[in-house]
C-alpha positions as CSV (number, residue, x, y, z in Angstrom):
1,X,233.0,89.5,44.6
2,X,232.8,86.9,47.9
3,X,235.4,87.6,50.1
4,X,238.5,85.3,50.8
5,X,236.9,83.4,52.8
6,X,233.9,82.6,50.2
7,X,230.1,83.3,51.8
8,X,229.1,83.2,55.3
9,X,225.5,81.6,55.1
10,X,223.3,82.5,57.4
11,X,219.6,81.7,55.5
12,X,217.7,81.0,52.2
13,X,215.4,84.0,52.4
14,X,216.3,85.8,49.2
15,X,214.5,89.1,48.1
16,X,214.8,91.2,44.9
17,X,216.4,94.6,45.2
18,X,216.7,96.6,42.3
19,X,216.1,94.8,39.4
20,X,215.8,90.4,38.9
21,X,219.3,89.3,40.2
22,X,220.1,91.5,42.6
23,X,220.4,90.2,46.2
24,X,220.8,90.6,49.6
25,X,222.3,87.6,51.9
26,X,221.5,84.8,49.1
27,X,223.2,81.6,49.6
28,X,225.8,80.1,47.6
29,X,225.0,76.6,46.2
30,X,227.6,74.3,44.1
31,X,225.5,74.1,41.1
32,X,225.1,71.8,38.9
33,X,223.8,70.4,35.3
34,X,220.6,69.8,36.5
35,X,219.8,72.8,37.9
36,X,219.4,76.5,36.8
37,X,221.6,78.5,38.6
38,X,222.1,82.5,38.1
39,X,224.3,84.7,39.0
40,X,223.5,87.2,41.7
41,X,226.6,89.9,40.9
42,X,228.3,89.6,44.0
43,X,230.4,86.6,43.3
44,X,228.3,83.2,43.8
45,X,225.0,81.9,42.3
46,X,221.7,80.8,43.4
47,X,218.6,78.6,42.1
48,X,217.0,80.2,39.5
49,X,214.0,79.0,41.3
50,X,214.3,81.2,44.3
51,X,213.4,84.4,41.9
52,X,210.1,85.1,42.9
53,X,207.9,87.2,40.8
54,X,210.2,88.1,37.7
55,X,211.2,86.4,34.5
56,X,213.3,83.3,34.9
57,X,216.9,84.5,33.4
58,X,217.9,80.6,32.2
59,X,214.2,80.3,30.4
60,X,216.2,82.0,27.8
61,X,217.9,80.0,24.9
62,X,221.0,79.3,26.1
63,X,224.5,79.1,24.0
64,X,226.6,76.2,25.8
65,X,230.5,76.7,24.9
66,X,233.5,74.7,25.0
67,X,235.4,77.2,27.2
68,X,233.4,76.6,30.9
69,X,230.8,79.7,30.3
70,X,227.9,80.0,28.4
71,X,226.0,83.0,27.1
72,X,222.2,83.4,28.2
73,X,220.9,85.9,25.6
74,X,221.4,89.3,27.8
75,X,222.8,92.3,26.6
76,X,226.6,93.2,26.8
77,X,228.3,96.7,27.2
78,X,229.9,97.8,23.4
79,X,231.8,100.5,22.2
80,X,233.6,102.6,24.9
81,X,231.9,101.8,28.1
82,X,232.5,105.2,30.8
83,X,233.3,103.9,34.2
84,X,232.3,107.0,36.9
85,X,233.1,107.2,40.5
86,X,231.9,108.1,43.1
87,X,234.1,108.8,45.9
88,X,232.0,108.4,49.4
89,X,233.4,109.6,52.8
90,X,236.1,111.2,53.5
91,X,238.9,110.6,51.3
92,X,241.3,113.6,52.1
93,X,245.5,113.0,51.7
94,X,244.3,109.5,50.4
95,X,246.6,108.4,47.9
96,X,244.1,105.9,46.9
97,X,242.4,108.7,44.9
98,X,245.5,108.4,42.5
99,X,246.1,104.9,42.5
100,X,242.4,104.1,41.6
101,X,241.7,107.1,38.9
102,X,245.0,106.0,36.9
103,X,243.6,102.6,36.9
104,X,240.5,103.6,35.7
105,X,242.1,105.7,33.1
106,X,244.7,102.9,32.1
107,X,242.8,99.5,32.6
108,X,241.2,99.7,29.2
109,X,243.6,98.8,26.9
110,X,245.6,96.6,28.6
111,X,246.6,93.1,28.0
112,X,244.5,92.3,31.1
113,X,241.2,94.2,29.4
114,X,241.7,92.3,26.5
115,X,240.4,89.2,27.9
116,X,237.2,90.5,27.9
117,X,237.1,90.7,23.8
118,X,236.4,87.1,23.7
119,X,232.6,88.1,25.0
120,X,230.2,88.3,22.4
121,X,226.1,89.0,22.2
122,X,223.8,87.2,20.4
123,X,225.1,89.4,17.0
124,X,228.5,88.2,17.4
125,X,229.2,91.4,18.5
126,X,232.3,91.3,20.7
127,X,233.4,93.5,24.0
128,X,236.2,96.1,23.1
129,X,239.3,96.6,24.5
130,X,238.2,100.0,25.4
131,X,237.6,101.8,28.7
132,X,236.9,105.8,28.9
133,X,237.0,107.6,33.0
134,X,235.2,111.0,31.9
135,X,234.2,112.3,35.1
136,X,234.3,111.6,38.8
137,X,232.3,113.1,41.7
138,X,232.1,113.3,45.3
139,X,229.5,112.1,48.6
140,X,230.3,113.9,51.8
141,X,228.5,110.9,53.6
142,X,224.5,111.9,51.9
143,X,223.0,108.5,53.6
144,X,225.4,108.6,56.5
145,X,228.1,105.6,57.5
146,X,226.2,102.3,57.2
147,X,224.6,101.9,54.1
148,X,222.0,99.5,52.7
149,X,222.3,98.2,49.6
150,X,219.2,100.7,48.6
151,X,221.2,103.5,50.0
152,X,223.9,102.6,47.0
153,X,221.0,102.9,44.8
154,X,219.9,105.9,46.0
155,X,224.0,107.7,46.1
156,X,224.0,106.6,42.6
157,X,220.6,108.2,41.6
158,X,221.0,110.9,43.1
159,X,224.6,111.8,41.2
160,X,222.7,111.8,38.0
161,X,219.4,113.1,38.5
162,X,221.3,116.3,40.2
163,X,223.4,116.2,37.1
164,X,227.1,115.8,39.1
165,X,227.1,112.8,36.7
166,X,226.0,112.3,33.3
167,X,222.7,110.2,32.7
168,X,224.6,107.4,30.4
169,X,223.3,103.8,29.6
170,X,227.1,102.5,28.7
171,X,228.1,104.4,31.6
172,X,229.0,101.9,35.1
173,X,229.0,103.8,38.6
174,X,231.0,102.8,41.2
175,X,230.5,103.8,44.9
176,X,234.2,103.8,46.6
177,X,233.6,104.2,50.2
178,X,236.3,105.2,52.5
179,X,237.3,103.3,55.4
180,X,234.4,104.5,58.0
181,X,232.1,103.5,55.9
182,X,230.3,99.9,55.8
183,X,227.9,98.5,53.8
184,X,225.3,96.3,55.9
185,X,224.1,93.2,53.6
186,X,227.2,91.9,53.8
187,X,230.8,94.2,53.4
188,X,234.0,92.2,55.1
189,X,231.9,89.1,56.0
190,X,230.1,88.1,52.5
191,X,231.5,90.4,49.6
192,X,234.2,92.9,48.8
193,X,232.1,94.2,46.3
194,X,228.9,93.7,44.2
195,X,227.8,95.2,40.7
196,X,224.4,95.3,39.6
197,X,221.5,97.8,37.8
198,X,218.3,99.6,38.0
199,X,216.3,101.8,36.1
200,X,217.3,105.5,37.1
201,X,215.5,108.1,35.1
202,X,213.9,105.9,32.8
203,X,217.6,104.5,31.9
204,X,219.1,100.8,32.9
205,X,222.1,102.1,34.7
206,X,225.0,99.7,35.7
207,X,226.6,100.2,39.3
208,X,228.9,98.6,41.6
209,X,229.5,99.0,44.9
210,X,233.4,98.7,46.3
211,X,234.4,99.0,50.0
212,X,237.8,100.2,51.3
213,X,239.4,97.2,51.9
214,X,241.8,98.6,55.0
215,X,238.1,98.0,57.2
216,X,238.6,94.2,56.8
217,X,242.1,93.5,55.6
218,X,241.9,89.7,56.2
219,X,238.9,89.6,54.2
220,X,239.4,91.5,51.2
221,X,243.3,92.5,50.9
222,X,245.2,89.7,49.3
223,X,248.7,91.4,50.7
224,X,248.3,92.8,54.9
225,X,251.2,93.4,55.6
226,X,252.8,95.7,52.3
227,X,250.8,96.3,48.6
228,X,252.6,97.4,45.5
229,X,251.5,101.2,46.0
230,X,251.8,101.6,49.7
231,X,248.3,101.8,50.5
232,X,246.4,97.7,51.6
233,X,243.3,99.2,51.1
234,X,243.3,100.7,47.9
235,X,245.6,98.3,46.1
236,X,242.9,96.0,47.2
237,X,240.3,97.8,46.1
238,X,241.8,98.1,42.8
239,X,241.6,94.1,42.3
240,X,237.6,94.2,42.9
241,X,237.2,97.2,40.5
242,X,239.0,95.3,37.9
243,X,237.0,92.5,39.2
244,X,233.2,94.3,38.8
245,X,234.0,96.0,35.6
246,X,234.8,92.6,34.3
247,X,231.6,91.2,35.0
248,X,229.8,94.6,34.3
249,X,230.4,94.6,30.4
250,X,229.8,91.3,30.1
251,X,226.8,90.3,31.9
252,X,225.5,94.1,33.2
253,X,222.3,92.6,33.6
254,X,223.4,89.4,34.9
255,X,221.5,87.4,32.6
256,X,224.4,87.2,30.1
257,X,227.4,85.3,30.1
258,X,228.2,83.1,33.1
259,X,228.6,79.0,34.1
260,X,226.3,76.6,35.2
261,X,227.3,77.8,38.7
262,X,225.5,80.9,38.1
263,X,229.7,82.8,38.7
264,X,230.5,85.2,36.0
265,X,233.9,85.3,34.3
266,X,235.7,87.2,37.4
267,X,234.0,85.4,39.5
268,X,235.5,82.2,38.4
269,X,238.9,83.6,38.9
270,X,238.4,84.9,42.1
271,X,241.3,85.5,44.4
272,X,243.6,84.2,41.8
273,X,246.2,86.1,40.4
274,X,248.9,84.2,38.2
275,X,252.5,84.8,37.7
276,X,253.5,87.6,40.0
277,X,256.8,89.3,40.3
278,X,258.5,91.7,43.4
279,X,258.2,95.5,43.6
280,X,260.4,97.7,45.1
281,X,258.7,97.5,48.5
282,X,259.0,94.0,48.3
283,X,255.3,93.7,47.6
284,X,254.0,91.3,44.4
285,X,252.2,92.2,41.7
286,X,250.9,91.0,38.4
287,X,250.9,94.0,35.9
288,X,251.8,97.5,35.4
289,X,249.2,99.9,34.5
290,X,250.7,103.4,33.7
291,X,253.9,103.5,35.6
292,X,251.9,101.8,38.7
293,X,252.6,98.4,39.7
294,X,248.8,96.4,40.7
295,X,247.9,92.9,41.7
296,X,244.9,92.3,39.9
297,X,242.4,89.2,40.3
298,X,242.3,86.7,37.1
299,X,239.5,86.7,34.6
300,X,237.8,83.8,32.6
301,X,239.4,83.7,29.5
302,X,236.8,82.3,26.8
303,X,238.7,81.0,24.3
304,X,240.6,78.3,24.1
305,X,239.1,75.5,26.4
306,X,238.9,78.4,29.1
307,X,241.5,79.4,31.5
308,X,242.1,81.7,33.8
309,X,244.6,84.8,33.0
310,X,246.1,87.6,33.1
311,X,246.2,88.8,29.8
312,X,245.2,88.2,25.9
């Protein structure tokens, strides 16, 4: 997810990380009919001819829609996916620990969720409006307080293969890092947060990576000054989770569903969030997910024409 300020371009050297659409510093390009673009998980697309030495995602047959997005022939996350955190840093007397864990435990479900059940695979098999938080772990700072995005990799890795975490291929980690902590390909000035996956232990694990947003307010809060919990960063944070999980189950290996742009469903509703209405604190939010008030980025609805919204 590009931050609010969309993606500070600095070059068009492009390398492959973990696994073919996974990148570091890529550039964002308006797109286009007549050229392939794919998406690159962290909230814009590039060429599909800069992917050097792996299978060209749009050579696959692609299923055009009415609704704005089109489905490239990659697998989608079914059933009950597990969504796993991984809290890194120090998040003691946070109150971001509760704020994100009851979404986690309440975002599947919801009217907001929902969305997501007009996705489909190549089976007409559709998303469901299911999400399960089974166990959480912590990282006392393992790769230290500026990560690469291999140091993600390896945080994630190394929560399954010492078995803190369960080894699970409908599973989707997500690194939280507190405050202190930044993420050097581009946390604050290119992204809030990316999702992405790799083959850990033999198994094509899903993973995101989410900053605390109270490092870079401007950049990746959508409310500075007040947030419907009482805590910027983790209110914010909340909206990119949404935001990756989105985009996880429906294009996990980012050769699924997304628009001739190369964004992904989230990522065409980016930093929009609807109809909102005043909490107590005078803070706005969109939706209330068990008992706690969130304002949560849009998602592509695929039905319909295609819109973006808040529920289904």
């Amino acid at each position: 997810m590009k931050t609010k300020f969309g993606v500070i371009v600095f070059s068009v050297i492009v390398s492959v990380l973990f696994a073919p659409g996974a990148w570091s510093g890529a550039v964002r390009h308006p797109g286009g009919e007549d050229q392939d673009y794919v998406p690159t998980g962290r909230g814009w697309g590039v060429p599909d001819t800069l992917i050097e030495g792996a299978q060209k995602r749009s050579s696959r047959t692609t299923v055009k829609t009415s609704n704005g997005i089109n489905y490239h022939g990659g697998p989608l996350m079914l059933g009950t996916p597990n969504v796993y955190y991984i809290w890194y840093g120090n998040w003691s007397g946070n109150t971001a620990i509760n704020i994100l864990d009851n979404l986690a435990f309440t975002l599947g479900g919801s009217p907001y969720y929902n969305i997501n059940t007009t996705y489909y695979d190549g089976s007409n098999r559709k998303v469901s409006n299911a999400l399960a938080a089974p166990a959480s772990t912590t990282d006392n700072y393992s790769r230290g307080t500026a990560l690469t995005d291999n140091d993600v990799l390896t945080i994630v890795t190394n929560s399954i293969s010492s078995g803190t975490l369960p080894k699970d291929s409908n599973g989707i980690y997500v690194v939280l890092t507190s405050a202190d902590v930044n993420e050097t390909s581009g946390f604050c000035t290119q992204y809030c947060g990316w999702h992405s996956h790799a083959n850990i232990l033999g198994m094509d694990a899903k993973f995101a990576f989410v900053g605390n947003a109270d490092r870079c307010p401007n950049a990746c809060a959508a409310q500075t000054s007040s947030s419907p919990n009482g805590n910027i960063g983790a209110d914010a944070m909340a909206s990119t989770i949404a935001h990756e999980v989105d985009e996880a189950v429906t294009d996990p290996d980012l050769n699924a569903w997304y628009d001739t742009r190369g964004y992904e469903n989230a990522d065409k509703c980016a930093w929009k969030f609807g109809t909102v209405y005043k909490t107590a604190n005078g803070s706005s939010a969109n939706m209330n997910l068990g008992g706690l008030n969130y304002l949560i980025q849009q998602n592509w609805l695929n039905a319909g024409g295609g819109k973006c919204a808040s529920s289904y």
